[in-house]
N, C-alpha and C positions, 0 to 999 in steps of 0.2 A: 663734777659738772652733771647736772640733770639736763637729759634730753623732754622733749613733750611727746607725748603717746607712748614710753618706754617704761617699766614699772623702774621704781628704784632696785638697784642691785643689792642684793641679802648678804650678811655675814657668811653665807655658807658658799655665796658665788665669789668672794672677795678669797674664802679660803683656798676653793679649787684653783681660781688664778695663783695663789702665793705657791701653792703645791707644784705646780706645774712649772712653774718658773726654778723652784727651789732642785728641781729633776733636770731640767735642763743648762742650767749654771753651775752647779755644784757638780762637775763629774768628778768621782775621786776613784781611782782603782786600788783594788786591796791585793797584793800580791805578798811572796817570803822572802827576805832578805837575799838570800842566796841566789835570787831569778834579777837583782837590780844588778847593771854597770857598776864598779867602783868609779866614785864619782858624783853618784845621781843624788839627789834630793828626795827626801822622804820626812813622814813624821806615824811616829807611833799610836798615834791614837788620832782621828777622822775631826777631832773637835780639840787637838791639843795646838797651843800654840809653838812649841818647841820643834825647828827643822835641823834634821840630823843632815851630813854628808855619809854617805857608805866608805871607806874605806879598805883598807887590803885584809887579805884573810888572815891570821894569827894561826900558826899550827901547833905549837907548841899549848896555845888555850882554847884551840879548836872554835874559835870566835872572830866574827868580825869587827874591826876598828869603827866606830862610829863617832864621827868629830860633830860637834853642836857649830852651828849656823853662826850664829850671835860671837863665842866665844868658841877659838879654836884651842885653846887650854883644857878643855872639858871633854873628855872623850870618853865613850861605854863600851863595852864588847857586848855583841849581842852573838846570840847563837844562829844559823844560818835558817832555822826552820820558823825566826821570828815574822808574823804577822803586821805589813806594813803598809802604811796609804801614800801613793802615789798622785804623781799628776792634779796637784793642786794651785791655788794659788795665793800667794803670800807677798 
């Protein structure tokens, strides 16, 4: 919508809106495995579509149980010091 006396808004003020938007909807926190509840939802990479649940801790393979969202058949062990995004939404 064009207003009158307003100039037209530039590709570069359409970006700063998207940027700003894109900061304040998307909060994702990055924390390590070992700092989430067993329980909690997580995904390994900030842009993957794949959500894991954390599970109990494995002593004998010094790793955590990690069951896939989707299909609870699928489970990884991950190492406690792994790099993970939080507080998303899916």
């Amino acid at each position: 919508m064009y207003i009158y006396n307003n100039p037209k808004p530039t590709l570069a003020d359409a970006w700063e809106v998207l940027q700003l938007e894109d900061k304040t909807l998307n909060i994702i926190e990055v924390t390590e495995l070992k700092d989430l509840n067993p329980g909690e939802y997580f995904k390994l990479k900030p842009e993957s579509k794949k959500v894991y649940i954390k599970g109990e801790y494995l002593r004998k393979e010094k790793r955590f149980s990690c069951i896939d969202f989707e299909d609870i058949n699928k489970e990884r062990f991950l190492k406690p010091t792994t790099v993970i995004w939080t507080q998303f939404e899916f």
